[in-house]
N, C-alpha and C positions, 0 to 999 in steps of 0.2 A: 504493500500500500504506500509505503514511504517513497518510492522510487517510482510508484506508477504520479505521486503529488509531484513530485520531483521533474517529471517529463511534461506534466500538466504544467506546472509554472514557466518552466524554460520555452514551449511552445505560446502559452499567452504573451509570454513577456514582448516575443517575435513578432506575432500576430497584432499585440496592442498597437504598435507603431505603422501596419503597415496600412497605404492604400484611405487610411482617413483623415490623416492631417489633423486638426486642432476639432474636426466638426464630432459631435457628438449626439446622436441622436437621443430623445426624455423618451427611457423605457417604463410603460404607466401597466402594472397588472392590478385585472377588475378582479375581485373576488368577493366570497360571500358564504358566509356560515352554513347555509341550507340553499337548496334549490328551489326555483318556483317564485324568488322576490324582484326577478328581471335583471338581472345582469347584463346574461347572452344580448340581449333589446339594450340596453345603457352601453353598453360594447361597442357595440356597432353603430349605434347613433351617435354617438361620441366620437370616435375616427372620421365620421360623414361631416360632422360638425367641423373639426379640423381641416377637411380636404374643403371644405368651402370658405374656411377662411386662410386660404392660399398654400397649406402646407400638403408634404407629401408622406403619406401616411402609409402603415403596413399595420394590417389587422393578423394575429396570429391566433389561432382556435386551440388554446391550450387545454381544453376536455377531449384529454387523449382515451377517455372510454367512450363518452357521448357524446360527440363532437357536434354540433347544432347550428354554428355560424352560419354555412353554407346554406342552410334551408332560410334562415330571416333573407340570408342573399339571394334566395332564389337561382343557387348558380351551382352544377355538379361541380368541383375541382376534379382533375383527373390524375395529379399527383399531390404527396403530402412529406411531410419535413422526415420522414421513414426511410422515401426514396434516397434523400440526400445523406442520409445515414448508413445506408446499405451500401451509397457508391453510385445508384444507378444513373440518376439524375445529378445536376449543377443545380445551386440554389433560385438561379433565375428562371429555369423550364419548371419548377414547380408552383412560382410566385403566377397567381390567377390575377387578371385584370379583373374590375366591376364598373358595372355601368353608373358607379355611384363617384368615381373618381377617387376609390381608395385601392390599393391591391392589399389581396388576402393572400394569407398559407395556410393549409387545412392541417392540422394537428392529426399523430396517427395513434393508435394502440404500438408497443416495444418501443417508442420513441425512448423511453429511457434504459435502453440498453447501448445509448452513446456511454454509460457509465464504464462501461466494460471492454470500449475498442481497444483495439492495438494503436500503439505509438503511429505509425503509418496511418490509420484509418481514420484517426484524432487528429490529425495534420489535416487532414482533407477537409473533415467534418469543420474545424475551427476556418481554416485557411475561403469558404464556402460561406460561414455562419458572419465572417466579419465583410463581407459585401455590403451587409446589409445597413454598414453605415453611411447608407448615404441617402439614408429617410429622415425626415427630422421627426416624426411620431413614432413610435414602435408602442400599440395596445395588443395586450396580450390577455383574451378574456380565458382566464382558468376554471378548471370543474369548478364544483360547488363545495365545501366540504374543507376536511383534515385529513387530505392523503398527504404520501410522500409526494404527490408529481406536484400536487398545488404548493408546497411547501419550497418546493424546488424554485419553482418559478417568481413566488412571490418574497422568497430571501434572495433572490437575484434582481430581481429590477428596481429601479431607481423611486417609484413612488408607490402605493397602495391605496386605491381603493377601495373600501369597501361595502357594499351595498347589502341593506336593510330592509326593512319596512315596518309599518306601526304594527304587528300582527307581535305576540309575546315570545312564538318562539322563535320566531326571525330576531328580536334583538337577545333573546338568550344564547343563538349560536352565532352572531354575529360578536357579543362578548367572546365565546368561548373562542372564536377563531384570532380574533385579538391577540388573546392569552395565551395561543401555542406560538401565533408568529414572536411575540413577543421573548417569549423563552427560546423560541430557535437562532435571538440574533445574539452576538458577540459580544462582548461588555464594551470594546472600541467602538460597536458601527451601531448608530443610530437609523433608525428608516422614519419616514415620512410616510404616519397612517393616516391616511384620511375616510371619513366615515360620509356616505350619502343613503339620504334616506328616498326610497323611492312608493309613490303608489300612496301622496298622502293628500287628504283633503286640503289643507293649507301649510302655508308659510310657518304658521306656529307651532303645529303639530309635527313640522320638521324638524325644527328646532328643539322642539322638548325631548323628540325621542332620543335626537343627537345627545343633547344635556346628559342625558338620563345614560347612556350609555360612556362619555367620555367622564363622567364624572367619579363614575364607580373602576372605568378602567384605569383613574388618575387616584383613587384611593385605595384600591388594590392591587395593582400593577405597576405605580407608580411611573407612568407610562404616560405621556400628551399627547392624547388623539385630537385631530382639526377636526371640524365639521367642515365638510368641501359644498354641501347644498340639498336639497330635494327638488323630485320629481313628482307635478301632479298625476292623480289617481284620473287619467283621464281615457274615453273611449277610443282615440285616436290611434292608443297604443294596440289594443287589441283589434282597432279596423285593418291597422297596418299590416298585423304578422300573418291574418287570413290572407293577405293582398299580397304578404312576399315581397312588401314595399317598405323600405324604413319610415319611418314619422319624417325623418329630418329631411327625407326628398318629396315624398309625397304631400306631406300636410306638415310645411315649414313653418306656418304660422298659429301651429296645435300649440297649446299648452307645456305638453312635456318638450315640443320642440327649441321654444323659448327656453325654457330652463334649462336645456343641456347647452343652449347658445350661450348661456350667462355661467355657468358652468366650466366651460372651456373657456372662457372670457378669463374665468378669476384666473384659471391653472398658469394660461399664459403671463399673469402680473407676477405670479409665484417665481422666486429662485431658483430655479438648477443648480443643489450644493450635493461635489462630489462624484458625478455622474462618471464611470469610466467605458461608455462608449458599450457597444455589445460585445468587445471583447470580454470587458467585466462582467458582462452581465452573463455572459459562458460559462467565466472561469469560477465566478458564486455559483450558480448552476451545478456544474461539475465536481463541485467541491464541496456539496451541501451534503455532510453523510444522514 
C-alpha cells in the first residue's frame, strides 16, 4: 500500500503541472442524506444555470449504481467514465454533448476499481482525467446516501452541497450525512458545507430548517455549515421531469428556476480557497481509504 501511495503521488505530482497552466476548474458535489429530496433535478438545473451565464460546464453522474442524469436529459450516453478506465475509450469520445449547452459523462457501476490499477493503467487513467481542466464548472451529482463511492467523491471536491427538505427525515439524514463527511476529513483540511433546502413553501421555512440543522451541527460537531439557499415546492419541477425538459430551459421564469438563478448568483460572489484543479480532486479520490 505504501508504494502503491508512493507511485500515486509521484504520478499526481507530474500530472498536477501539466497541460492546465494556473486555470482551475470549482469542482461543486450535490449530495444528500436520502433519496427522493431532488438533487439529480438541482444537479442538472444548476450546471444549465451556469452554461447560460457564459460558463463551460461538465455535469458528471456520480450514482455509479443508479445512474439517473441521462433520463432528466433525455439523452442515451453511449459510453461512460468505465470505458476510460478499462482503456477502451479517451476521455473526450465518452464526454456527450446536450442540447442544453452543458456536456455530460455518465457514471458506470466498477468505476471504483480505478483503486486497484497498475502503475501503467493509473498513468493513462490520470494522464485522460486531467483534460478535463479546461471546464470552468465541474458538478458532480453523487448517489444518495453513506456509501464508500459518495464518500469518495465528496472528500475530493472542492465544495459540498447538500440538499434537504422540510420532511423530518430528510433533515435527520441530511444531519447524519454531515457527521460522517465531517469525520472523514483530516484535522488540516477544512471543506466548505453548504446546506440547500429544496421543495419548501417559503423563504422562511428555508431558513429555519437550514437554522435548525446548522445549529445542532455547530453544537455537536462543532462544524460551520452555510446555508447556500432554497428551492420553491413548485409544479414546474414535476411538469419538467415528465417533459425530459429541465425547468431552467423550459420554464426559465418558474419559481425554482429563479432560485437556482440566484443560487448560482451567490456561488459565483463566493471565494475559491485552495482548489487544486482535478488533479486534486483525483488524487483525494484515490486516496480516500
Amino acid at each position: 500500500m505504501e508504494n502503491q501511495a508512493s507511485e500515486l503521488k509521484m504520478l499526481m505530482k507530474e500530472y498536477g503541472g501539466r497541460g492546465g497552466g494556473q486555470f482551475r476548474p470549482r469542482i461543486i458535489a450535490i449530495t444528500s442524506g436520502k433519496g427522493g429530496v431532488g438533487k439529480t433535478n438541482i444537479s442538472v438545473n444548476m450546471a444549465i444555470a451556469y452554461a447560460q451565464a457564459g460558463k463551460k460546464v461538465l455535469l458528471i453522474d456520480g450514482d455509479l449504481g443508479m445512474a439517473n442524469v441521462n433520463v432528466l436529459l433525455n439523452i442515451v450516453p453511449q459510453y461512460n467514465l468505465l470505458h476510460v478506465v478499462n482503456q477502451q475509450k479517451r476521455m473526450e469520445e465518452i464526454i456527450t454533448d446536450t442540447e442544453f449547452g452543458i456536456k455530460f459523462i455518465a457514471g458506470a457501476n466498477g468505476f471504483s476499481r480505478i483503486a486497484n490499477l497498475t502503475e501503467s493503467e493509473l498513468d493513462y487513467f490520470i494522464s485522460e482525467f486531467n483534460t478535463l481542466n479546461s471546464f470552468d464548472i465541474i458538478i458532480i451529482d453523487t448517489a444518495a446516501g453513506i456509501s464508500n463511492n459518495v464518500l469518495q467523491f465528496v472528500v475530493a471536491a472542492d465544495e459540498v452541497f447538500i440538499v434537504t427538505t422540510p420532511e423530518p427525515t430528510a433533515i435527520t439524514d441530511a444531519y447524519g450525512i454531515i457527521k460522517i463527511i465531517t469525520t472523514e476529513l483530516t484535522l488540516d483540511r477544512q471543506m466548505k458545507l453548504q446546506l440547500l433546502v429544496n421543495r419548501v413553501n417559503s423563504g422562511d421555512e428555508g431558513k429555519r430548517i437550514a437554522d435548525r440543522i446548522i445549529n445542532i451541527a455547530g453544537q455537536f460537531l462543532n462544524y460551520k455549515i452555510e446555508y447556500l439557499g432554497f428551492i420553491y415546492d413548485d409544479p414546474a419541477v414535476s411538469m419538467s421531469v415528465i417533459r425530459q425538459k429541465p425547468f431552467m430551459d423550459v420554464l426559465p421564469s418558474s419559481r425554482p428556476a429563479v432560485c437556482i438563478k440566484h443560487i448560482v448568483g451567490r456561488i459565483e460572489k463566493m471565494e475559491l480557497v485552495g482548489s487544486e484543479g482535478v488533479a486534486g480532486f483525483l488524487k483525494k479520490f484515490l486516496t480516500k481509504k
